[in-house]
ROVO-572876 format. One record per residue (C-alpha): residue in one letter; residue number from 1; x negated, y negated, z negated. Coordinates in pm, whole numbers, plus 50000, padded with zeros to 5 digits. Layout:
<recs>
resn | resi | u | v | w
a | NUM | X | Y | Z;
...
</recs>
This chain:
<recs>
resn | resi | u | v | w
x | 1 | 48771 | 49097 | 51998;
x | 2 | 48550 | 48972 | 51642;
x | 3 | 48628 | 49176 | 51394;
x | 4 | 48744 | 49460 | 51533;
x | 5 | 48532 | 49809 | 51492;
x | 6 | 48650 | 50108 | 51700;
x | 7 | 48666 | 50438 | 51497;
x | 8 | 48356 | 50657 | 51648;
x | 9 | 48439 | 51045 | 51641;
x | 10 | 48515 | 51199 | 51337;
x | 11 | 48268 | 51440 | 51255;
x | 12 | 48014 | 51330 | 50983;
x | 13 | 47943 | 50971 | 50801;
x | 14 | 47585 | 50893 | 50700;
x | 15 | 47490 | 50819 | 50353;
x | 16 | 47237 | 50646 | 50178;
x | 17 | 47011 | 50934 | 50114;
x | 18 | 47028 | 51024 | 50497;
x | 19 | 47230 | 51308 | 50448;
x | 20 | 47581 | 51310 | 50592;
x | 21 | 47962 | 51351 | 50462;
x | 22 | 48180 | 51570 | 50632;
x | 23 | 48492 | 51409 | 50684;
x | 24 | 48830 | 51552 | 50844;
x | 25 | 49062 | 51484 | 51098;
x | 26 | 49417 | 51231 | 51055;
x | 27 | 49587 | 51548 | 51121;
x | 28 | 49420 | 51733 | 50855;
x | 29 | 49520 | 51473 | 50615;
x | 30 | 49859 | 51520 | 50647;
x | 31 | 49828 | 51866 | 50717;
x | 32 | 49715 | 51872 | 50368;
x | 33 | 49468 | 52147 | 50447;
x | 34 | 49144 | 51970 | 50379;
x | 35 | 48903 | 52140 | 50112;
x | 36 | 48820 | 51877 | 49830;
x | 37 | 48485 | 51758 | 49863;
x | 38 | 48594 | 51708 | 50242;
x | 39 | 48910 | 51535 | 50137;
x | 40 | 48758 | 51277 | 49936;
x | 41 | 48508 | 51211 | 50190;
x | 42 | 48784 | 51141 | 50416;
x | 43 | 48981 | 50910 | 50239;
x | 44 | 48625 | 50706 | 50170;
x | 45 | 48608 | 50675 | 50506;
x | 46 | 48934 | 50661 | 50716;
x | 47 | 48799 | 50361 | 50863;
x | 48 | 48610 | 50631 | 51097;
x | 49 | 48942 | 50782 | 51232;
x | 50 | 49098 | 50507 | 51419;
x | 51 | 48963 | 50156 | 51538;
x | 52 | 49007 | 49908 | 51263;
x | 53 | 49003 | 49527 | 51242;
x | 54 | 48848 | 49331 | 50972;
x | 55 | 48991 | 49200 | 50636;
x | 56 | 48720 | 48902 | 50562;
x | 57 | 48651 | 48806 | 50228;
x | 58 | 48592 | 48484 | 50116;
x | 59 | 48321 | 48231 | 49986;
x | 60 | 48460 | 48217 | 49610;
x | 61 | 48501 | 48557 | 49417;
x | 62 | 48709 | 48610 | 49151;
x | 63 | 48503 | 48686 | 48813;
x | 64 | 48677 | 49003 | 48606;
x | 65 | 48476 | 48988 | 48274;
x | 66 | 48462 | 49266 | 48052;
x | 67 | 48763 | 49285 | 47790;
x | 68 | 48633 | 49226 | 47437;
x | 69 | 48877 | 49510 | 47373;
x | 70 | 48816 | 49800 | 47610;
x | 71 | 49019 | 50082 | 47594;
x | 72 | 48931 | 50388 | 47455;
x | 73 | 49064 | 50694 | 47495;
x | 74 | 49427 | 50777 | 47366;
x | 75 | 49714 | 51056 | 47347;
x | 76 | 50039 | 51017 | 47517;
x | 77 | 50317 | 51264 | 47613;
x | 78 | 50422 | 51339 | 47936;
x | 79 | 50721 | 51615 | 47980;
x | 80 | 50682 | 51734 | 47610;
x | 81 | 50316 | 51799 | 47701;
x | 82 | 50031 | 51579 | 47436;
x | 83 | 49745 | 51437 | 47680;
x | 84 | 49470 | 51214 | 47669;
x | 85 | 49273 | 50971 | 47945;
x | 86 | 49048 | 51257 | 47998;
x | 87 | 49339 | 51510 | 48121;
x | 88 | 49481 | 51199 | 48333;
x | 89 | 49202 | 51159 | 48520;
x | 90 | 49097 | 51519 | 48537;
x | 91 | 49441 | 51689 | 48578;
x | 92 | 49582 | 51445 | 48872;
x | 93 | 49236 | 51453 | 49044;
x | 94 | 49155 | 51091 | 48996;
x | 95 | 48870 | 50964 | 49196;
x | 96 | 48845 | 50557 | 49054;
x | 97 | 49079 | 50400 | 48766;
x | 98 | 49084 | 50035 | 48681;
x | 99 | 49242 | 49931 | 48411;
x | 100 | 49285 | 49536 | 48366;
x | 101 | 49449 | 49379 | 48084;
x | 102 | 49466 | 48950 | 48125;
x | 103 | 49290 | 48967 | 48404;
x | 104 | 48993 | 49132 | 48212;
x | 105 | 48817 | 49486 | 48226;
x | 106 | 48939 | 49682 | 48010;
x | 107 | 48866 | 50035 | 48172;
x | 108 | 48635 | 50057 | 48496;
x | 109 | 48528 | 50458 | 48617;
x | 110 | 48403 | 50604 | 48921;
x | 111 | 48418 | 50951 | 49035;
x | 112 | 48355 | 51230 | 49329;
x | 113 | 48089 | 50996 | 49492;
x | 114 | 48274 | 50708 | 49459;
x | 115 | 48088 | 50411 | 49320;
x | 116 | 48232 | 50001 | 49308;
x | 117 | 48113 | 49926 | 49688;
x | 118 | 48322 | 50231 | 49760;
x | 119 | 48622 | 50151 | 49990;
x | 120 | 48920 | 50413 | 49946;
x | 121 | 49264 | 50450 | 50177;
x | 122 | 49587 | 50271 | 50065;
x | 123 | 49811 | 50497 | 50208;
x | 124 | 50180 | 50331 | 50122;
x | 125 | 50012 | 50100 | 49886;
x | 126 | 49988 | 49848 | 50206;
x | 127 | 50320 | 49844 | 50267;
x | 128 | 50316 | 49580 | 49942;
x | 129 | 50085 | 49408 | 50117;
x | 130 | 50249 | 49343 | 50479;
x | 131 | 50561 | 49292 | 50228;
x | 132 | 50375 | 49006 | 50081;
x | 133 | 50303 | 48873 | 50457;
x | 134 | 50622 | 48866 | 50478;
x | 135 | 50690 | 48634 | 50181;
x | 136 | 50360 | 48411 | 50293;
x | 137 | 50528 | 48374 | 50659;
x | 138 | 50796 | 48243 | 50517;
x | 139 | 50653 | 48034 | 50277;
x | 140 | 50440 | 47840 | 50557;
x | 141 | 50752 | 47832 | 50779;
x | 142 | 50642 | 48084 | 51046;
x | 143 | 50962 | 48295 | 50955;
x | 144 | 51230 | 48073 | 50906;
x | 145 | 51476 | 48327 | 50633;
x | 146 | 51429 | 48662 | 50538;
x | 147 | 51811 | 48720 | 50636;
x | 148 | 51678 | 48625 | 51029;
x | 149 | 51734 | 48916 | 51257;
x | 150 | 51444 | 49099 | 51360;
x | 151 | 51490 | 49073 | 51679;
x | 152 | 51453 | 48729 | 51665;
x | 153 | 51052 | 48824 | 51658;
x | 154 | 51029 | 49148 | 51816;
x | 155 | 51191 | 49112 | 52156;
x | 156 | 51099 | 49583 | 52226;
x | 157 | 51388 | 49600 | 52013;
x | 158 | 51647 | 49414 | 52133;
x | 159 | 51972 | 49643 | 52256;
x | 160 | 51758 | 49920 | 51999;
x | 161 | 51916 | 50040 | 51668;
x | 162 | 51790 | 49735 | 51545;
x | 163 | 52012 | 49470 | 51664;
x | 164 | 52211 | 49335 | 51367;
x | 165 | 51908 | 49441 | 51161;
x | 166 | 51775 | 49141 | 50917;
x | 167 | 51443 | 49162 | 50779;
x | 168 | 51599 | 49163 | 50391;
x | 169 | 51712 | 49508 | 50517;
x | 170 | 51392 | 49574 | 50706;
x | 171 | 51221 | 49553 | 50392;
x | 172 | 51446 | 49721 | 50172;
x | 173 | 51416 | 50029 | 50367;
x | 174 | 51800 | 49977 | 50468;
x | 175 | 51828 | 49920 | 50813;
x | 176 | 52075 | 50212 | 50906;
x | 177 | 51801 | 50356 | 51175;
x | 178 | 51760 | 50721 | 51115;
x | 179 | 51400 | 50823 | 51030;
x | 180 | 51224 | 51165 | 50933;
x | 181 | 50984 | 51070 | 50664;
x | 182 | 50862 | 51441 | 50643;
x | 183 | 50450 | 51400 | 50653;
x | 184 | 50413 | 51835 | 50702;
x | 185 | 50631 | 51889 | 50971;
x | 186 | 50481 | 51819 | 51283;
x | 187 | 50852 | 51728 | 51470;
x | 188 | 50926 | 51454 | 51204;
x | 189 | 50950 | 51133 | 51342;
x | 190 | 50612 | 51053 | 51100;
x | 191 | 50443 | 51303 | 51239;
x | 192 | 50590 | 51164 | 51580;
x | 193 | 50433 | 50823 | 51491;
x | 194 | 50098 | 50999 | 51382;
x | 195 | 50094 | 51154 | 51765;
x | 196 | 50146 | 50773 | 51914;
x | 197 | 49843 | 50612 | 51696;
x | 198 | 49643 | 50932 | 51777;
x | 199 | 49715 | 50889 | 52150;
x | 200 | 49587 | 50472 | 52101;
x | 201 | 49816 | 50413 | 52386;
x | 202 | 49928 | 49997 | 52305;
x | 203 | 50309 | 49971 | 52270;
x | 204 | 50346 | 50358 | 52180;
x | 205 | 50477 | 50326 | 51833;
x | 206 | 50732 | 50033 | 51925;
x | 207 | 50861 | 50230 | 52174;
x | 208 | 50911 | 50528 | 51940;
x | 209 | 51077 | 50272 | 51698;
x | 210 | 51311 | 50128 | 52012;
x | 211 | 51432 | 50498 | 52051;
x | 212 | 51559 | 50632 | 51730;
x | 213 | 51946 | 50645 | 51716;
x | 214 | 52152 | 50462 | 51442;
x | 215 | 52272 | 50671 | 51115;
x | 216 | 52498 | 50378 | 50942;
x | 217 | 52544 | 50026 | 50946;
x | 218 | 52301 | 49752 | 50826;
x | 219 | 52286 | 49743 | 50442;
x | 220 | 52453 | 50082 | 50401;
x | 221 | 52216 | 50319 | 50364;
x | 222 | 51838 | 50393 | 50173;
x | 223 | 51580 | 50598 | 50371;
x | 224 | 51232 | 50553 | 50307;
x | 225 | 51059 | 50504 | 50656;
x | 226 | 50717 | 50409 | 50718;
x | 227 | 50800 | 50340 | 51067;
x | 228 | 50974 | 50035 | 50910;
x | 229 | 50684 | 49894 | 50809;
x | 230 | 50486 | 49876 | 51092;
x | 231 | 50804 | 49680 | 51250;
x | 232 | 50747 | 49468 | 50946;
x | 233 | 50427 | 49394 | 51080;
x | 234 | 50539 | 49366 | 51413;
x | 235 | 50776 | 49068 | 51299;
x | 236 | 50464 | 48896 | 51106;
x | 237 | 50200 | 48951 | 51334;
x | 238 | 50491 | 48737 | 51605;
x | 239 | 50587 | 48525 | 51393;
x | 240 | 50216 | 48378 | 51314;
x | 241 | 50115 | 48449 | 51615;
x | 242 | 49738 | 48598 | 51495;
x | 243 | 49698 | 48921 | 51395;
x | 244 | 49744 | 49073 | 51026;
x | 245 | 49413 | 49100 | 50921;
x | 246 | 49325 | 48761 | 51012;
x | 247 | 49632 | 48619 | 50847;
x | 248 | 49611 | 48881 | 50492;
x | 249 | 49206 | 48685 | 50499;
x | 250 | 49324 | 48371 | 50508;
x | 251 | 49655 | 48347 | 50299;
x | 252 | 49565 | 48636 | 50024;
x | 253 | 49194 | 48768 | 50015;
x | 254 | 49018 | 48429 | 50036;
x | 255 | 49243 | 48268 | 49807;
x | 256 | 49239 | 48580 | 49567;
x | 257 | 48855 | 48614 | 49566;
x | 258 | 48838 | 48903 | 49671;
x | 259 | 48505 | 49004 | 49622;
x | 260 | 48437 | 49259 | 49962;
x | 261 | 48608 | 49301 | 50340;
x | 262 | 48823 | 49520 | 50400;
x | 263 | 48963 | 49741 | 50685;
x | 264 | 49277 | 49824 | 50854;
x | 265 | 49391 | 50037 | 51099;
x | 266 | 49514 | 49969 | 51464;
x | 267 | 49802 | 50104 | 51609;
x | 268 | 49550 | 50113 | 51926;
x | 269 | 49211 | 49895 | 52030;
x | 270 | 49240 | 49529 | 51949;
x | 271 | 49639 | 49672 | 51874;
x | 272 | 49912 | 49581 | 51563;
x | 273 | 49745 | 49676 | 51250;
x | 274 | 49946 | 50030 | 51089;
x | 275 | 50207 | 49825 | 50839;
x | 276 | 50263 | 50110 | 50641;
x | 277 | 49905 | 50258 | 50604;
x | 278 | 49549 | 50262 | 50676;
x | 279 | 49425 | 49944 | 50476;
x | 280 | 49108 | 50071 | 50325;
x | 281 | 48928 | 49859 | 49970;
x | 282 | 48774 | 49853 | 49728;
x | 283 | 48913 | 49925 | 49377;
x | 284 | 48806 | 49551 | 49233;
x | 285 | 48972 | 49454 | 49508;
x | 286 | 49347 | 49619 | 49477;
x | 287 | 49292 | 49492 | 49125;
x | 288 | 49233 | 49104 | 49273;
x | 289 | 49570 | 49211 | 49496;
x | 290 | 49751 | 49351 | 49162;
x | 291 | 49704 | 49023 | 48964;
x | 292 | 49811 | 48837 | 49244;
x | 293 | 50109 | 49006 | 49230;
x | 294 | 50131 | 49007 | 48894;
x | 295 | 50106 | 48586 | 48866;
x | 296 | 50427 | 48593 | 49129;
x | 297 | 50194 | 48537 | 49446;
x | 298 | 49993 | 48211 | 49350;
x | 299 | 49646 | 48245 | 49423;
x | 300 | 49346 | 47970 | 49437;
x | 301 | 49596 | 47691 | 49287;
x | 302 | 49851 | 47727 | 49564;
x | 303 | 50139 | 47970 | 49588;
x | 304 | 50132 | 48178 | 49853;
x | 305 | 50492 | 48356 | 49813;
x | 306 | 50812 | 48170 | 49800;
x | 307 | 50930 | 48093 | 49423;
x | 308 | 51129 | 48418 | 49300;
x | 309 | 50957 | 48650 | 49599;
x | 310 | 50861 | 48887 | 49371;
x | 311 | 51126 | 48881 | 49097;
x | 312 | 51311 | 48993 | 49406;
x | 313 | 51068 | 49223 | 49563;
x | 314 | 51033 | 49429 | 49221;
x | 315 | 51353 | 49461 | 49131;
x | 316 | 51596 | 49774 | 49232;
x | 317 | 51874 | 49694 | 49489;
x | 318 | 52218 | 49821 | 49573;
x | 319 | 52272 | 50003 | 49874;
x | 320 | 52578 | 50136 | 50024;
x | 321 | 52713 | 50060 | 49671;
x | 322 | 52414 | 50329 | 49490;
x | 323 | 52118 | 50133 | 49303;
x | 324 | 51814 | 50226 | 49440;
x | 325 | 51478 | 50186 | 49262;
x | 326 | 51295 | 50034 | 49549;
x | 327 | 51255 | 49645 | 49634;
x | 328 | 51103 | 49500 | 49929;
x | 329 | 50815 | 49763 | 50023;
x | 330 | 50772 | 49783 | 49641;
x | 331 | 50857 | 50008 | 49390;
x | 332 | 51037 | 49919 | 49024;
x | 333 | 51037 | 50152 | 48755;
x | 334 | 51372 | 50208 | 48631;
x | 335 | 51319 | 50094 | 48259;
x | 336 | 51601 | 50001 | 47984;
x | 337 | 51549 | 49669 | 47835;
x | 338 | 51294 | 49635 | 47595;
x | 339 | 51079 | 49901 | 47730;
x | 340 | 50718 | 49895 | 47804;
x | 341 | 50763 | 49897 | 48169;
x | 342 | 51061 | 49696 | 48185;
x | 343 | 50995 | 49415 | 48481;
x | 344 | 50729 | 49646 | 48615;
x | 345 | 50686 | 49766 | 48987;
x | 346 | 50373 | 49938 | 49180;
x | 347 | 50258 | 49981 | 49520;
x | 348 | 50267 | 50340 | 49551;
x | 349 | 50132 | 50594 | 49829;
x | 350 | 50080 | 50917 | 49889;
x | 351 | 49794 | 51167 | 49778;
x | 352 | 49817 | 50960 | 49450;
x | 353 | 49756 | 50609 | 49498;
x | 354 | 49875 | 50350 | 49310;
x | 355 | 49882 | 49944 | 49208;
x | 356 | 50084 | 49939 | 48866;
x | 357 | 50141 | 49533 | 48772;
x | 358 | 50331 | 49504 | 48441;
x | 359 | 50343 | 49121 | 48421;
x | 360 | 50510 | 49145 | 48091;
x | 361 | 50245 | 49326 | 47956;
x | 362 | 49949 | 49088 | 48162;
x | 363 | 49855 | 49459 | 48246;
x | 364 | 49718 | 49595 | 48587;
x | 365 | 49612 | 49939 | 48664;
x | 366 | 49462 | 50067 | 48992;
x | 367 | 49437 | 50490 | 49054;
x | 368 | 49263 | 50647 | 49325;
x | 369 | 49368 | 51009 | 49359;
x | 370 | 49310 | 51305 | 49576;
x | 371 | 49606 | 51499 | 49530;
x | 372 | 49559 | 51789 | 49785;
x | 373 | 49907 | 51775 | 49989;
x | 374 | 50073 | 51470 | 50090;
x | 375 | 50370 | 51596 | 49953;
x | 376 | 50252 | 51716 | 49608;
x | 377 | 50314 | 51607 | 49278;
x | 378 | 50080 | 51473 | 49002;
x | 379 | 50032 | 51728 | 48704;
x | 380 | 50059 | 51410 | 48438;
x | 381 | 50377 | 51151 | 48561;
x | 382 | 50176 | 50861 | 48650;
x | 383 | 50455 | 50649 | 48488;
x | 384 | 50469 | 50781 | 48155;
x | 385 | 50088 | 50730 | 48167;
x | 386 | 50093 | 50329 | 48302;
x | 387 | 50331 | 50243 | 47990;
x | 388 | 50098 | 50474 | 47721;
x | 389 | 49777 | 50237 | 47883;
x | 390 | 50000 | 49901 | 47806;
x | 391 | 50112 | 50028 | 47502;
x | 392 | 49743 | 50092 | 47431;
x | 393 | 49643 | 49772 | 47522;
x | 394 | 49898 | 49590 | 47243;
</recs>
């Protein structure tokens, strides 16, 4: 099918120069026992570990000018600790920051080989993105209401642990399925989802998903599951009746401008692109995605997301009667009133990747990071840096 490349073996990626990058496995990824320079290598090129289809850009490109005001470097605190950009970006591994402020340039740096053609893994960020197919499908009336059930799409899961599952729940994470989430442990039911794309077998993963017993009802419970999101996309990609990456070019990069293609995984050869993970772009690009977010889903003159979509994707919910900072495949920072980050949210995945939007603030900030374990923690909290950069940018 156009537009679909199939991942070649993973071994080495050519450069410019002629030389080549050693790259890792998927495994090793998550294994989180890749040695740096191979790490980043990897993550610059995960279009190489699994087919991928196409993410076309565009005719018109969306212009981000240089700020009048860049920002220069500042202190902040972060757990009783005094830092500055430099530590940030050095401390947390950083690989790429953008730092937009009106839609302006207001910070723009490259590291580790990367450079602005660069393309760099999402990880969890794209689970904002399918979110936002979502809203669009339901917005051109492919998905009737977000409270449908979703087996009203995805016909595998009827008499699963899905029935009675709407997608509002879907995409708050709240469906009641039990998951295992753990990325390390090779008998979580991630790491069981990681075996099904490995073994490219079509149908695999929705199988997995039609197997997993129930641990509470509908609405009652929080667990963060990736496997949700590809049954996000699952719903979307029926619902439209074209693939993802055909539909995220037409409704969202076009009409954003964004300014290169992108990539995104398969769950097998001319297969459901990976809801959850594997989009890969480039930084300019998450930005374009970021202030589309950031204007409430209107892009080229016409609003893509339903009016309100993402007041209610970035706000925190309550589950089984506990708030939960965590919208719909978005995350909300838990601010009090009159904060700095109050009303903001980010795409957020693993290894330290990130799409803050702080529409309050007109302020979007993009990190690429190479933490070394999937499960490891930034030196620097990422939050308290975003609101020291807005604050910055007063």
């Amino acid at each position: 099918m156009l537009g679909v490349i199939i991942a070649a073996c993973m071994i080495t990626q050519p450069t410019a120069t002629g030389g080549a990058e050693n790259i890792g496995t998927v495994t090793q990824v998550y294994d989180g026992v890749l040695t740096s320079d191979v790490q980043v290598n990897t993550f610059r090129h995960i279009d190489r570990l699994f087919p991928v289809r196409v993410v076309k850009r565009g005719p018109d490109v969306l212009a981000l000018a240089r700020s009048d005001k860049p920002l220069a470097n500042f202190e902040f605190s972060s757990g009783g600790k005094t830092f500055d950009l430099i530590d940030y970006m050095a401390l947390n591994r950083v690989t790429a920051l953008l730092v937009l402020k009106d839609g302006k340039v207001a910070y723009e740096d490259y590291e580790m080989g990367n450079t602005d053609k660069s393309r760099w893994m999402s990880m969890s960020m794209v689970k904002s993105v399918t979110s936002s197919l979502v809203g669009a499908a339901i917005q051109d009336g492919h998905i009737k209401s977000i409270d449908d059930l979703v087996t009203r799409y995805v016909a595998r899961l009827r008499g699963s642990a899905y029935d009675g599952v709407s997608i509002r729940y879907l995409l708050q994470m709240a469906s009641g399925v039990r998951w295992d989430e753990t990325y390390t442990d090779p008998r979580s039911d991630r790491r069981r989802m990681l075996e099904a794309q490995i073994a490219q077998q079509p149908g695999a993963i929705m199988d997995l998903m039609a197997k997993l017993p129930r641990a509470g009802a509908p609405g009652t419970l929080w667990n963060y599951s990736t496997g949700e999101t590809f049954v996000a996309g699952a719903v979307v990609r029926a619902a439209v009746d074209r693939p993802l990456a055909e539909y995220l070019s037409d409704r969202i990069w076009t009409k954003a401008g964004m300014e290169s293609d992108a990539t995104w995984w398969l769950e097998s050869p001319d297969g459901l692109e990976m809801g959850g993970t594997g989009l890969s772009a480039t930084l300019r690009d998450y930005g374009r995605f970021g202030l589309f977010l950031m204007t409430g889903g209107t892009a080229g003159g016409e609003a893509i997301l339903p009016d309100g979509w993402l007041r209610d994707a970035g706000s925190p919910k309550t589950i089984g009667g506990k708030r939960v900072d965590y919208g719909y495949f978005i995350w909300p920072f838990s601010a009090s009133p009159g904060s700095i980050n109050q009303g903001a949210f980010r795409a957020w995945g693993i290894f330290g990747q990130h799409i803050y939007v702080n529409p309050r603030e007109r302020v979007v900030i993009v990190v690429w990071s190479a933490l070394p374990k999937p499960t490891g923690k930034e030196i620097i909290s990422d939050g308290d840096f975003f609101a020291a950069v807005a604050a910055a940018l007063r």
